[in-house]
KOLVEXTOR-876139 format. One record per residue: residue number from 0; residue in one letter; x, y, z of N, C-alpha, C, CB in turn. Coordinates in steps of 0.05 Angstrom, whole numbers, plus 5000, padded with zeros to 4 digits. Glycine has a CB too. Layout:
// KOLVEXTOR-876139
SITE   nr  rest   n.x   n.y   n.z  ca.x  ca.y  ca.z   c.x   c.y   c.z  cb.x  cb.y  cb.z
SITE  NUM     A     X     Y     Z     X     Y     Z     X     Y     Z     X     Y     Z
...
***
This chain:
// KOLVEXTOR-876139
SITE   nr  rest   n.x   n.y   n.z  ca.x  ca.y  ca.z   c.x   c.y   c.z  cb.x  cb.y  cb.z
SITE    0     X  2450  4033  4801  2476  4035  4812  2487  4063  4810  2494  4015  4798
SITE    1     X  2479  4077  4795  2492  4106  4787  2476  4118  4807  2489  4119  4752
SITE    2     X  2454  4127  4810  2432  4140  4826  2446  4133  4854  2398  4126  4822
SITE    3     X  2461  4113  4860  2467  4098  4890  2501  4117  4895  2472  4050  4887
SITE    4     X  2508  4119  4865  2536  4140  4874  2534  4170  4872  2563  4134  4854
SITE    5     X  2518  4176  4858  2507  4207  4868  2502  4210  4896  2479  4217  4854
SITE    6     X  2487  4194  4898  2468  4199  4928  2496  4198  4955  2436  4164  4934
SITE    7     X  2509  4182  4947  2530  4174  4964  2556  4202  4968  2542  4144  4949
SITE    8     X  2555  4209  4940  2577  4238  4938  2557  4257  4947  2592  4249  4904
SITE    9     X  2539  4264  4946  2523  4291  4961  2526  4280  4989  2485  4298  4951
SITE   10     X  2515  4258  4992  2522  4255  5025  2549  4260  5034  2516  4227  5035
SITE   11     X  2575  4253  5027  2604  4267  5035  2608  4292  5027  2628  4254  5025
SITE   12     X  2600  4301  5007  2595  4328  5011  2576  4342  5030  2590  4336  4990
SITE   13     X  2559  4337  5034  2544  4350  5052  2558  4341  5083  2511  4342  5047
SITE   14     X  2567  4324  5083  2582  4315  5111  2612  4336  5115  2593  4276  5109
SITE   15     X  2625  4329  5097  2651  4352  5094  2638  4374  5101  2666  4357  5062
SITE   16     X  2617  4392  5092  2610  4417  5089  2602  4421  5118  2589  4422  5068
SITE   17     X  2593  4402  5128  2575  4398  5162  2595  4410  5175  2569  4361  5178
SITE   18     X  2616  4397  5173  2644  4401  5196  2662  4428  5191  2669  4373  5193
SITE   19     X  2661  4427  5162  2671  4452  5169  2654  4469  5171  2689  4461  5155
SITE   20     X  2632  4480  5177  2616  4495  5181  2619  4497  5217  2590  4485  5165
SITE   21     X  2610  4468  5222  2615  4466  5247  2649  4468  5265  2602  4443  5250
SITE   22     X  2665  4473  5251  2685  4480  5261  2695  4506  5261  2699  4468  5253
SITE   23     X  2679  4524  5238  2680  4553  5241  2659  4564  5269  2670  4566  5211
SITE   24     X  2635  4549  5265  2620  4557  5295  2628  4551  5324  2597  4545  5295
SITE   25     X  2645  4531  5317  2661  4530  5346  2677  4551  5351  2680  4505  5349
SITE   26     X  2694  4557  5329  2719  4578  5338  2707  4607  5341  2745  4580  5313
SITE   27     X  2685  4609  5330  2662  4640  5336  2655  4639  5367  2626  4641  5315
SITE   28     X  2646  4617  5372  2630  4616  5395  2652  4617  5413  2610  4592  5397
SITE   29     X  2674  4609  5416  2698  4607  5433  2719  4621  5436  2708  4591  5430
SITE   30     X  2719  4633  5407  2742  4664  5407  2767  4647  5399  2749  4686  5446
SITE   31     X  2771  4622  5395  2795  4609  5379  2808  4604  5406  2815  4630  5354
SITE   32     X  2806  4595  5438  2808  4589  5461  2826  4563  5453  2780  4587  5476
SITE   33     X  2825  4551  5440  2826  4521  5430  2856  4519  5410  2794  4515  5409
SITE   34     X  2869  4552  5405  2887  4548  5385  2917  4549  5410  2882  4576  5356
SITE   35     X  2930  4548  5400  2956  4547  5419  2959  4577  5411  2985  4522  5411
SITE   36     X  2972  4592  5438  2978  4612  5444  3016  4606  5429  2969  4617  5478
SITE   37     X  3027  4637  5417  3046  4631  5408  3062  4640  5433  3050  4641  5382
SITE   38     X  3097  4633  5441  3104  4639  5470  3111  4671  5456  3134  4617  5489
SITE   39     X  3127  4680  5486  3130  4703  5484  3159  4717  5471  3124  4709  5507
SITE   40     X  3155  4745  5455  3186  4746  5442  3199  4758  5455  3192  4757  5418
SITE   41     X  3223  4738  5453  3249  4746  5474  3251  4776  5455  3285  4719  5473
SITE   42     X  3265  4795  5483  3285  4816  5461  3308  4805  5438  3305  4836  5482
SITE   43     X  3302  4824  5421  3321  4817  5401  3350  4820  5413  3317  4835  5375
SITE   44     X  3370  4806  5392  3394  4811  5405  3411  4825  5379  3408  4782  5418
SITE   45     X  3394  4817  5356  3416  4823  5330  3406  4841  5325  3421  4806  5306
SITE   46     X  3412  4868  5302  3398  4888  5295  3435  4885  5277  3380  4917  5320
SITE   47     X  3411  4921  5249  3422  4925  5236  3430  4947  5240  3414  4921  5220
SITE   48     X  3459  4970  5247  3458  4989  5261  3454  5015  5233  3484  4989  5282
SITE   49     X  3468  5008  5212  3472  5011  5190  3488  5006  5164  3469  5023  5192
SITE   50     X  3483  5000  5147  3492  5002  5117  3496  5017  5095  3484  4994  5109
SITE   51     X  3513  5017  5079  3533  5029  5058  3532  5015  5036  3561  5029  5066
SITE   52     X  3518  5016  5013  3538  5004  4990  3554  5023  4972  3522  4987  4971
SITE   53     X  3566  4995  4965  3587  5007  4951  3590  4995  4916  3615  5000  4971
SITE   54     X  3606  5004  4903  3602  4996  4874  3622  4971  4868  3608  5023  4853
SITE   55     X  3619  4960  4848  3591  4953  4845  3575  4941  4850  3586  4949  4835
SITE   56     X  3575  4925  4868  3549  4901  4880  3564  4891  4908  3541  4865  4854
SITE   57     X  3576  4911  4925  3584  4897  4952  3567  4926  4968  3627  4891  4960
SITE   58     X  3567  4914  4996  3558  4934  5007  3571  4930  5046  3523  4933  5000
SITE   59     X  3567  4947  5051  3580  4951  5082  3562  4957  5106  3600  4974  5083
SITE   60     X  3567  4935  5125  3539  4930  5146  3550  4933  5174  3523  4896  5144
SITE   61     X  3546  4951  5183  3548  4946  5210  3520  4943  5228  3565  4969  5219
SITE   62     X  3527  4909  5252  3513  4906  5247  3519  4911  5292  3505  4883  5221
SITE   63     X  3508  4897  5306  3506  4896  5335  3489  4874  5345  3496  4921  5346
SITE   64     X  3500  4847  5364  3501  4828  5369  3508  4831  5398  3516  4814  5352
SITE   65     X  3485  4839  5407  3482  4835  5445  3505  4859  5450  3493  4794  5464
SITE   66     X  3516  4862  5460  3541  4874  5465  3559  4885  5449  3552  4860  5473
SITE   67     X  3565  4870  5426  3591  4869  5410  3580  4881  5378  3606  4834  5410
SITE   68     X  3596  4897  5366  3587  4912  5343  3611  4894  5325  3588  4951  5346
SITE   69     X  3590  4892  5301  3616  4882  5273  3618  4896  5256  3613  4857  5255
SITE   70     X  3634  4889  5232  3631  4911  5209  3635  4886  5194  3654  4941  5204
SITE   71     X  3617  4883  5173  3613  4867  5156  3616  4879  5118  3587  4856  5166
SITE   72     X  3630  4866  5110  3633  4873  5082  3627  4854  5065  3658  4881  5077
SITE   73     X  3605  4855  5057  3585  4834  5041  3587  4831  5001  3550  4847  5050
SITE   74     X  3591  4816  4991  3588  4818  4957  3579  4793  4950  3616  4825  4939
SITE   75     X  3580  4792  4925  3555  4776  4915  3570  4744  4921  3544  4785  4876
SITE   76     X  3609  4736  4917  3618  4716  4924  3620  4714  4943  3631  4711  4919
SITE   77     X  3633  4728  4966  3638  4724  4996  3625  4746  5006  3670  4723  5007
SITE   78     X  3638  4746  5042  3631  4759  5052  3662  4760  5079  3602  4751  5054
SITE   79     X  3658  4792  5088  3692  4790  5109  3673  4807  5129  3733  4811  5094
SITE   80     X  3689  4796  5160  3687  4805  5172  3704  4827  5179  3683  4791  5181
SITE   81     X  3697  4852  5190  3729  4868  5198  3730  4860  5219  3736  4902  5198
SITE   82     X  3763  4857  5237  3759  4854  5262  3756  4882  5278  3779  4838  5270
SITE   83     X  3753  4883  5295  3750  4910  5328  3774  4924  5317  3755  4896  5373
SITE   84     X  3795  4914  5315  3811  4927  5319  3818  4952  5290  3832  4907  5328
SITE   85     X  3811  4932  5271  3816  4943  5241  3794  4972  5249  3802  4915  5209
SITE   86     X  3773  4958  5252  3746  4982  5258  3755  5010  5270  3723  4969  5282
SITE   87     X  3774  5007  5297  3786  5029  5308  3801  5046  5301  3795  5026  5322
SITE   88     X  3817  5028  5280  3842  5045  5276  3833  5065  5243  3874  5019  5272
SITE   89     X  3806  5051  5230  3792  5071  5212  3782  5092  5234  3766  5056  5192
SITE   90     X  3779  5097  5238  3757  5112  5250  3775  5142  5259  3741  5093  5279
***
């Protein structure tokens, strides 16, 4: 009975080993034809234009969102947006 469960685990092992063997020779022989293509990347819209920190652990982001630029003031509890207008009248 023991001799009958060896023989039985080399055989699933050697079966496991079959396929994937044979599933690496498929994707050689095919160039990976068979995997899904990923789609294509849209342009970005968000970006980071640049950042500032500041002491002690906040920092200042401006950032640009398609069109429209923010100024973000980030720390470790919150986070504020400035509005356009605050932005202008620093400047």
């Amino acid at each position: 009975m023991e001799l009958y469960s060896i023989l039985r685990a080399i055989a699933a092992l050697t079966l496991v080993l079959g396929m994937i063997w044979g599933g690496l020779w498929l994707l050689r022989r095919y160039g990976g034809q068979f995997l899904p293509t990923p789609p294509a990347k849209a342009e970005r819209q968000l970006s980071i234009l640049e950042t500032l920190n500041l002491p002690p652990r906040h920092k200042l982001v401006r950032i640009k969102n398609g069109s429209q630029e923010h100024l973000l003031l980030l720390g470790p509890e919150n986070s504020l947006e400035l509005a356009p207008e605050e932005i202008r009248t620093q400047q």
